[in-house]
C-alpha positions as CSV (number, residue, x, y, z in Angstrom):
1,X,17.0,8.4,2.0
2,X,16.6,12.0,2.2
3,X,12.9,13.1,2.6
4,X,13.3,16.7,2.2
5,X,14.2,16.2,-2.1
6,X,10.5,15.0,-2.7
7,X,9.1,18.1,-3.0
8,X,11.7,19.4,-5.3
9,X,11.1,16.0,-7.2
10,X,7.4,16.3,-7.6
11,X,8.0,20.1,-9.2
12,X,9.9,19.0,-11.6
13,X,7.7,15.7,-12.4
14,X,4.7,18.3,-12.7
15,X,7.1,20.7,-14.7
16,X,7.8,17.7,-17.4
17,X,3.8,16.5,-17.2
18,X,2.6,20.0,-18.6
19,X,5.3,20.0,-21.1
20,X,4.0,16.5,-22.6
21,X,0.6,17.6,-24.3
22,X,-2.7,15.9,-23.0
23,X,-2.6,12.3,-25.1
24,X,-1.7,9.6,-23.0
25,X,0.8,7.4,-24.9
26,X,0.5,3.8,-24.4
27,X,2.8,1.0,-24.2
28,X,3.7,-1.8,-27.0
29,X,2.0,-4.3,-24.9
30,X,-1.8,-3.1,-26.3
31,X,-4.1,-4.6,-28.2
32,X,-7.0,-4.7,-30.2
33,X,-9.8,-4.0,-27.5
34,X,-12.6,-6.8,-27.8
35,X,-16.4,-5.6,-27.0
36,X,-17.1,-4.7,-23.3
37,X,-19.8,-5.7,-21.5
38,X,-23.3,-4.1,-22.7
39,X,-24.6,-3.6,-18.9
40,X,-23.2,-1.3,-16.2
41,X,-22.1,-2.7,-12.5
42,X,-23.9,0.7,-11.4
43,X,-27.5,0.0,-10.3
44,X,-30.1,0.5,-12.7
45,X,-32.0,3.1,-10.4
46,X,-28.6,5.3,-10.2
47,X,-30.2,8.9,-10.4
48,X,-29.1,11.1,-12.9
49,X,-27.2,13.4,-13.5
50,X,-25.7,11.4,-10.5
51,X,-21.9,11.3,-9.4
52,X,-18.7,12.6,-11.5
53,X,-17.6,9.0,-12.0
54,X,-19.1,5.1,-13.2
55,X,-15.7,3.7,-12.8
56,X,-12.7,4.0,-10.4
57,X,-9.7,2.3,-11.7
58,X,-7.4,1.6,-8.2
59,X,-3.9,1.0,-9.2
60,X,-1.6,-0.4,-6.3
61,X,2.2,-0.3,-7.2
62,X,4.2,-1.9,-4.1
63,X,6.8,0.1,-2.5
64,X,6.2,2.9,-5.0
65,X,8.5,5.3,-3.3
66,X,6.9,9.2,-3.8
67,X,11.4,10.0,-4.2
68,X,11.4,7.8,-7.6
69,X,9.2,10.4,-8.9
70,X,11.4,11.5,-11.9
71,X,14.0,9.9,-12.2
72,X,12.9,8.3,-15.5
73,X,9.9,9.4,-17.6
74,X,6.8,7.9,-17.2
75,X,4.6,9.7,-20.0
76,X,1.4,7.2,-19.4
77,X,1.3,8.7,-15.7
78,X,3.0,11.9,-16.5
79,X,0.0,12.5,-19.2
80,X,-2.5,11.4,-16.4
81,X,-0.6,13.9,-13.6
82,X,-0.9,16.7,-16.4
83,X,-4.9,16.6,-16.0
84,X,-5.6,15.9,-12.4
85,X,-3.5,15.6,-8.9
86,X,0.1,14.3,-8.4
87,X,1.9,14.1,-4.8
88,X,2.1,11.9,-1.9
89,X,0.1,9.9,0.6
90,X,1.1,9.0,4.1
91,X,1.0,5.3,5.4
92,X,0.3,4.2,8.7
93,X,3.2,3.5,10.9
94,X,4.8,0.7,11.0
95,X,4.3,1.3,6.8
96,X,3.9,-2.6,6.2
97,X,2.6,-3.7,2.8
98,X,-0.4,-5.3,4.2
99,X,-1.5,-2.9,6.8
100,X,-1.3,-0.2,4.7
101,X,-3.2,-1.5,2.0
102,X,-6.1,-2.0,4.8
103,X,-6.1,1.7,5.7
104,X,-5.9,2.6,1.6
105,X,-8.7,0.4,1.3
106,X,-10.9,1.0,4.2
107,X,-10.2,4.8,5.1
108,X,-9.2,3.6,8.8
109,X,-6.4,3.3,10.4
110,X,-4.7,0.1,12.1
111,X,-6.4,0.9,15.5
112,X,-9.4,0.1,13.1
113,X,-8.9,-2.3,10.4
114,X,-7.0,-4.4,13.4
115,X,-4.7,-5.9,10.6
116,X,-1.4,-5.4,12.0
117,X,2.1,-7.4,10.5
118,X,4.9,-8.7,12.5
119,X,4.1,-8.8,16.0
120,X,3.9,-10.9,19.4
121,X,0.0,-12.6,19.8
122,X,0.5,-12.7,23.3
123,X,-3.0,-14.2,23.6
124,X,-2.1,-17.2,21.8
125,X,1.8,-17.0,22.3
126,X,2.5,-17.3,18.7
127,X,4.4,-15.0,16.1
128,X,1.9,-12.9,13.3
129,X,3.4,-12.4,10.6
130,X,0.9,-10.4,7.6
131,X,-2.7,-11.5,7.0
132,X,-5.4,-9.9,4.4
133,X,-8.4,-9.8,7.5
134,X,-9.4,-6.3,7.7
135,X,-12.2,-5.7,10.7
136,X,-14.0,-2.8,9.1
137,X,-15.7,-2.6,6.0
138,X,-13.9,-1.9,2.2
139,X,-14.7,0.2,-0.5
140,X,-15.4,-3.1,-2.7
141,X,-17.9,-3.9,0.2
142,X,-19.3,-0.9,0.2
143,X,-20.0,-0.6,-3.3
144,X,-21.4,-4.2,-3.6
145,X,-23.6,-4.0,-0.9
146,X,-25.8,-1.3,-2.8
147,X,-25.5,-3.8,-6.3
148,X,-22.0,-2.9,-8.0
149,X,-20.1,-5.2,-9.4
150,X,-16.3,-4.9,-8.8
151,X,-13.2,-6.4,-10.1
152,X,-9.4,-6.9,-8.4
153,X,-6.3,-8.3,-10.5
154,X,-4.2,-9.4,-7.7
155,X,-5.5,-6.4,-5.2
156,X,-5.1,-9.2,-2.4
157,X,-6.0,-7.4,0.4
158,X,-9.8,-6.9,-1.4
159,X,-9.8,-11.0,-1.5
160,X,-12.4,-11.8,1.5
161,X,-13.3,-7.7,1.9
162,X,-15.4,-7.6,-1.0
163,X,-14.8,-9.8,-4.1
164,X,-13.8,-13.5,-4.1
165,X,-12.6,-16.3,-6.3
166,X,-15.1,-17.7,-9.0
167,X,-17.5,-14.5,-8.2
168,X,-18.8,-13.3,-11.7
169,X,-20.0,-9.9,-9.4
170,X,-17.1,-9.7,-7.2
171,X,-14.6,-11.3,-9.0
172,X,-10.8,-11.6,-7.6
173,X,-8.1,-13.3,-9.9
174,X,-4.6,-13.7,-8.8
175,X,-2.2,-14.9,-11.8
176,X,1.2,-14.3,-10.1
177,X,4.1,-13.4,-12.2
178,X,4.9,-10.3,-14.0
179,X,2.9,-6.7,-13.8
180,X,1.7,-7.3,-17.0
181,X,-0.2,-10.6,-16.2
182,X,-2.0,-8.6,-13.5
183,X,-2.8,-6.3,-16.1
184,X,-4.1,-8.2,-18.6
185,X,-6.4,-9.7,-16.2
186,X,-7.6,-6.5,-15.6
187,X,-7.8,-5.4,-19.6
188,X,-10.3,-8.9,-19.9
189,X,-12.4,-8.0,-17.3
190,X,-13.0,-4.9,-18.6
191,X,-13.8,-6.2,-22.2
192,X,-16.1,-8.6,-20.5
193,X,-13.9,-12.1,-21.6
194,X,-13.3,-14.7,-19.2
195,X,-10.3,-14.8,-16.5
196,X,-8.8,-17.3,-14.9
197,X,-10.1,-17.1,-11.4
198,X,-9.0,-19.8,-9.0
199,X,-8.7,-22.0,-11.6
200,X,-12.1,-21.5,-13.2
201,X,-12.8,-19.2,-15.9
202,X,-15.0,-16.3,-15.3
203,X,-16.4,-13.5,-16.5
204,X,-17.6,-10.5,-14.7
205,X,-21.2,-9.9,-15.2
206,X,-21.0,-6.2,-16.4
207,X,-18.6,-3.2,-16.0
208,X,-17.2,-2.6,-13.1
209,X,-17.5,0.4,-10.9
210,X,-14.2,-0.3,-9.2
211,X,-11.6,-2.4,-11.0
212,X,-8.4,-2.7,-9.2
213,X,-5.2,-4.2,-10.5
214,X,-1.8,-4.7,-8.1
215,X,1.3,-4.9,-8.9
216,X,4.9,-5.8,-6.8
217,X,7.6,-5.3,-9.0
218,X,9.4,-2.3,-7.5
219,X,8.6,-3.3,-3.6
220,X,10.9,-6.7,-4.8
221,X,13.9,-4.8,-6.5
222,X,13.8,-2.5,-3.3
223,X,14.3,-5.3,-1.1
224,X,16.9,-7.3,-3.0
225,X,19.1,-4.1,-4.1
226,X,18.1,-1.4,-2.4
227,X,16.6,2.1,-3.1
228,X,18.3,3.1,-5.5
229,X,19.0,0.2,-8.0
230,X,19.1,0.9,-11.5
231,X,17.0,-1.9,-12.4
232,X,14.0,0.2,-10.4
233,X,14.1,2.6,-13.6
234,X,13.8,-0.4,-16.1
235,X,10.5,-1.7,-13.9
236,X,9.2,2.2,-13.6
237,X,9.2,2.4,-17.6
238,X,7.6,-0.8,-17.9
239,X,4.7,0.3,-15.1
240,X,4.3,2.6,-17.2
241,X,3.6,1.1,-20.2
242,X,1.1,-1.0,-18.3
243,X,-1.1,2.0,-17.1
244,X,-0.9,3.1,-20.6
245,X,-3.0,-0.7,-22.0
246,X,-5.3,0.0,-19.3
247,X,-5.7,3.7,-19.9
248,X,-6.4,2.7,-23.8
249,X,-8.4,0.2,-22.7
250,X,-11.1,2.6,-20.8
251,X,-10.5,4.7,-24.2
252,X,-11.2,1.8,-26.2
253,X,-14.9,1.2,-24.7
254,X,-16.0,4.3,-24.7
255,X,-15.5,4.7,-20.7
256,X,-13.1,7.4,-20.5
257,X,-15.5,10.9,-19.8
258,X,-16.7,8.6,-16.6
259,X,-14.0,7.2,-15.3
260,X,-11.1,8.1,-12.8
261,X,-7.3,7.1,-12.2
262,X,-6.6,6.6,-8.7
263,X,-2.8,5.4,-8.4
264,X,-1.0,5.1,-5.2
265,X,2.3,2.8,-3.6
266,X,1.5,1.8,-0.2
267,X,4.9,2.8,1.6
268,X,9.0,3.8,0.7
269,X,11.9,2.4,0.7
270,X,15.4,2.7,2.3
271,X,18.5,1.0,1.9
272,X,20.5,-0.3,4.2
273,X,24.1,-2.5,4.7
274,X,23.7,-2.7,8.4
275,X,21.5,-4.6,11.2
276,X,21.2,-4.0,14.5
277,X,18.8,-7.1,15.4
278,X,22.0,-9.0,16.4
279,X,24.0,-6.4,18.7
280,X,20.3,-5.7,20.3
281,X,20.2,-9.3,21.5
282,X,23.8,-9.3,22.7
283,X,23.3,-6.1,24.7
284,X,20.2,-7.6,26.1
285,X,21.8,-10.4,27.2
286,X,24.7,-8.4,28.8
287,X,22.0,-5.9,30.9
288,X,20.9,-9.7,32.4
289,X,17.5,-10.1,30.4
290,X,16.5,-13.1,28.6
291,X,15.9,-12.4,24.8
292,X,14.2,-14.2,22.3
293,X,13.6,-13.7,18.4
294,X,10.4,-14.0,17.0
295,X,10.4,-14.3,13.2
296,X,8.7,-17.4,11.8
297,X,5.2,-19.0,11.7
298,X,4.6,-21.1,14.8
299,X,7.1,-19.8,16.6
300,X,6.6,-19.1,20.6
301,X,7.8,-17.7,23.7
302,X,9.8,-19.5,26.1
303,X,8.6,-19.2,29.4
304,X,11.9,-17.9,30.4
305,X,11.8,-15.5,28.3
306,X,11.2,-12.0,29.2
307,X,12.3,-9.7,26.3
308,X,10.5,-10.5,22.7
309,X,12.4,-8.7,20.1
310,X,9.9,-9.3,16.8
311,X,12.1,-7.7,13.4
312,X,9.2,-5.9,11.1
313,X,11.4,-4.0,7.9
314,X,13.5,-1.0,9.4
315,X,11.6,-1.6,13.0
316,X,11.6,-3.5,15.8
317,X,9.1,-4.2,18.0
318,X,10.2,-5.0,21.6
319,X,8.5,-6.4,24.5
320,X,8.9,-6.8,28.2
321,X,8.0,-10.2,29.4
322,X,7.0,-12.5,32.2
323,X,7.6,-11.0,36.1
324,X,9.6,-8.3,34.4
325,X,6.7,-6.6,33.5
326,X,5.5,-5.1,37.1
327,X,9.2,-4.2,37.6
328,X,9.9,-0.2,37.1
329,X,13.2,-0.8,37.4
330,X,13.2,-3.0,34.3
331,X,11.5,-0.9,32.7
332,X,14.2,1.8,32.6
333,X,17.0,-0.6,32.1
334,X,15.5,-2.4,29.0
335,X,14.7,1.5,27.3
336,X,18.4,2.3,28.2
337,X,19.5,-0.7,26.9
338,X,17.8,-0.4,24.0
339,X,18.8,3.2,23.1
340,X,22.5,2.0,23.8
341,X,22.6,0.2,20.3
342,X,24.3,1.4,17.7
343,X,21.9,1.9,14.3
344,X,19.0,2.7,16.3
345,X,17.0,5.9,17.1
346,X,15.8,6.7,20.6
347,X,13.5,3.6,21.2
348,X,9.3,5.4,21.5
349,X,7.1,3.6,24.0
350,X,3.9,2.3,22.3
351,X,1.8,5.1,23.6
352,X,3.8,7.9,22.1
353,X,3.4,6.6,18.8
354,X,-0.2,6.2,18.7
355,X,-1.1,9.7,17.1
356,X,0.2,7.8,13.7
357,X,-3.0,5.2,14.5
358,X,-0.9,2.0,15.3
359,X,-2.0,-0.6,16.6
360,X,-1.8,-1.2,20.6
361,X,-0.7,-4.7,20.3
362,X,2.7,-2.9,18.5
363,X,5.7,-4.0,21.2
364,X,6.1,-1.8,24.4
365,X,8.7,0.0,22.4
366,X,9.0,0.5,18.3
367,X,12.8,0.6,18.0
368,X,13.9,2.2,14.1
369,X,16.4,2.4,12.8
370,X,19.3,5.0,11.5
371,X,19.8,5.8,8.0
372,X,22.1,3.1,6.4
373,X,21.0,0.3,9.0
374,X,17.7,-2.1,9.4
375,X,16.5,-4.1,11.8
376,X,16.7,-7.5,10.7
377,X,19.1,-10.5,12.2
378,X,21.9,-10.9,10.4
379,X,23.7,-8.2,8.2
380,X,23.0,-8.4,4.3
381,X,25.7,-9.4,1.4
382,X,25.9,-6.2,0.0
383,X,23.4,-3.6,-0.2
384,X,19.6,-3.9,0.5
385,X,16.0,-2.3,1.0
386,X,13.1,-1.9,3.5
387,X,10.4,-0.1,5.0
388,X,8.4,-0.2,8.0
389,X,10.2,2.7,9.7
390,X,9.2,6.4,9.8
391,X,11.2,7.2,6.8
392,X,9.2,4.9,4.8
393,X,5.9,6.4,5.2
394,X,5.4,8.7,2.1
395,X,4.3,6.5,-1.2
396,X,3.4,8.1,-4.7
397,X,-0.3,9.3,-5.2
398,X,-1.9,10.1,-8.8
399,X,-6.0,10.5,-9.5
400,X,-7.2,12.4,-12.6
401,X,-10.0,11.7,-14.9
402,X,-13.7,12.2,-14.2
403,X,-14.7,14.2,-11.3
404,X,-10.9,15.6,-10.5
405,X,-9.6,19.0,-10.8
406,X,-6.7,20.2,-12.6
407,X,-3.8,20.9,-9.3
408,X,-1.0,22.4,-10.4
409,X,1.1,21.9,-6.4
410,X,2.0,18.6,-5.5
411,X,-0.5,16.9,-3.2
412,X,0.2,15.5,0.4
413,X,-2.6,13.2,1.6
414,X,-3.2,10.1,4.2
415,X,-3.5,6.9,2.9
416,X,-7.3,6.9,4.9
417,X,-8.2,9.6,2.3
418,X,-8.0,7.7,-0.2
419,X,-11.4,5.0,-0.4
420,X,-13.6,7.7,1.2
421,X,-12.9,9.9,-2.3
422,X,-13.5,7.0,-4.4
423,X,-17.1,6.3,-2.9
424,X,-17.3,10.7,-3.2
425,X,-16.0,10.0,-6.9
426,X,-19.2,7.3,-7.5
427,X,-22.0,8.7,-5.7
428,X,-21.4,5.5,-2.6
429,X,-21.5,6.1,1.2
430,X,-17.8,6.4,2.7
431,X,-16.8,3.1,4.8
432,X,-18.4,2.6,8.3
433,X,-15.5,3.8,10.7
434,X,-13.7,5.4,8.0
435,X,-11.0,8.0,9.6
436,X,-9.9,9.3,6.7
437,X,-12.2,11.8,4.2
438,X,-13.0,12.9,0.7
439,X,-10.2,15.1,-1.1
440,X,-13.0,17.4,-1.8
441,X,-10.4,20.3,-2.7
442,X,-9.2,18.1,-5.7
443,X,-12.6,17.1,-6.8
444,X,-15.1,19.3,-9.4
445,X,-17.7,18.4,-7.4
């Protein structure tokens, strides 16, 4: 994938937006809206004229890449680009689904949210793989802790950091299946009917100040066909048509003057026909080291063991082991080694990586991968898609509606921007340890 087109892709995108007119068109999939709740989830002693926004509506599209920006027409998010900010937002490294829905989340970084996926815990010598436990506080935390009431369609990563099953304040539903499901989850809870929610029904007790809906559709085609599948444009158009229902929906209830569109993928995608994992081990084995894999739940390290070599997307993490450890020498040899394979970059010791905010329990050296090649096992049947490399950090970013500016350049933000704007957008306090801050130069105010 070649980074340097996204900025010729976003022009255009923004050159199509303006040429659509402002009326968002919806999908087939609406509906006849159904009354929304009479209350508000905003306190009742919110002062007035008080912040731009009532409502933030957090859309989460897995492995949106920012390069699939026009390469089909999405007028529902085109129309919304046309009136506020499109561009891109930078994930933490390694850009993993889970950790970088923490940082989007949260406003920190992994060094912070301490939610890290696919590495050696060599506390309890056991493989991690991905987990939803963030250490800091959320934005849905934030906002309930001062009385909101908050929503999440499949947003997992807000499950346990701020709304739960069954929680008619706080409410978390997670039907599975297609995009639209998620959506329509989302569409009841703003009409105030009853969701399925961990197999009860329930109903949120008023309008949401943040409603957030996920989706995974395009992360999956990534991974089994690769970046540049055709059946990526059929899901984009489809997305599309779901933001549209929900964009309608806010319409419908009389919402839209106070509420904003925040819309963002959480990482890229490459493709790749070639693996390295396997030639790494070899190699390994050849300098006279011990190497293991680490891929599966329960899995541990042999005593004799003393290279780990954990696969996470277009990355591996690698690390020295056992009495090797306070050896310099094996030190050197095991970087030389590791640099020797073909399909990988120049492997970066832990340390030199840290100015992206990862995560110190990362390997002793983050080994990615070439263009073309991952970092997985065994070689795929044909072509397929990843991310957790470098090249995968840049996702799409969208907000426009209340409180946004009118941007005509393409945006470039951090992922940790992104949940201290939202509290800016509804008048909330930013998340304790937050690294990231409010996009004040989009925002009217």
């Amino acid at each position: 994938m070649v980074r340097g087109r996204v900025q010729a892709a976003v022009a255009v995108l923004v050159a199509v937006v303006w040429l659509a007119g402002a009326a968002p068109p919806v999908g087939a999939a609406g509906s006849v809206p159904a009354t929304a709740p009479t209350t508000t989830g905003r306190p009742a002693t919110q002062a007035s004229p008080g912040p731009p926004a009532d409502l933030v509506v957090l859309i989460g599209f897995d492995g949106f890449d920012d390069e699939y920006l026009g390469r089909v027409p999405m007028p529902n998010l085109e129309a919304l680009a046309a009136e506020g900010v499109i561009g891109r937002t930078h994930a933490p490294l390694l850009p993993i689904t889970n950790p970088s829905f923490a940082s989007l989340v949260s406003g920190a970084w992994p060094n912070r949210t301490r939610n890290l996926a696919y590495w050696w815990d060599k506390g309890a010598n056991t493989y991690r793989g991905q987990t939803r436990a963030i250490d800091v506080p959320t934005i849905a935390e934030v906002l309930r802790a001062r009385g909101d009431v908050v929503g999440a369609a499949q947003y997992f990563i807000l499950q346990g950091n701020g709304v739960e099953y069954r929680d008619p304040d706080a409410l978390y539903t997670q039907p599975g299946g297609p995009c639209s499901r998620r959506f329509d989850d989302a569409v009841a809870m703003l009409r105030g009917e009853p969701v399925d929610s961990g197999g009860t029904a329930t109903t949120l007790s008023a309008t949401p100040s943040l409603l957030a809906v996920y989706c995974d559709d395009l992360d999956s085609i990534g991974h089994a066909e690769g970046a540049e599948s055709p059946n990526l444009l059929t899901a984009m158009v489809e997305l599309d048509q779901q933001v549209g229902r929900l964009v309608a929906e806010v319409e419908a209830q009389g919402l839209t003057d106070r509420t904003t569109f925040v819309l963002t993928g959480d990482h890229g995608m490459s493709s790749y026909t070639r693996t390295f994992g396997a030639p790494m081990f070899t190699a390994l084995r050849d300098a006279g080291f011990t190497p293991q894999f680490l891929f599966a739940a329960g899995q541990s390290v042999a005593a004799t063991t003393d290279v780990v070599l954990v696969p996470a997307g277009r990355t591996m993490m690698v690390y020295l082991a056992g009495d090797r450890r306070e050896d310099p020498a094996s030190w050197a040899l095991l970087e030389t080694t590791l640099a020797s394979v073909e399909g990988t970059l120049r492997p970066a010791p832990l340390g030199a990586l840290l100015y992206l905010a990862g995560d110190n329990r990362s390997g002793d050296f983050i080994v990615q991968s070439q263009p073309g090649w991952g970092a997985g096992i065994l070689p795929p049947a044909g072509t397929r898609g990843d991310h957790g490399s470098y090249s995968e950090v840049w996702a799409t970013f969208v907000m426009s509606g209340a409180g946004v500016r009118d941007v005509d350049s393409p945006a470039s933000i951090l992922h940790v921007d992104v949940a201290p704007t939202i509290a800016r957008l509804l008048g909330a306090p930013a998340p304790a340890r937050a690294q990231g801050k409010a996009l004040t130069q989009y925002l009217t105010a």
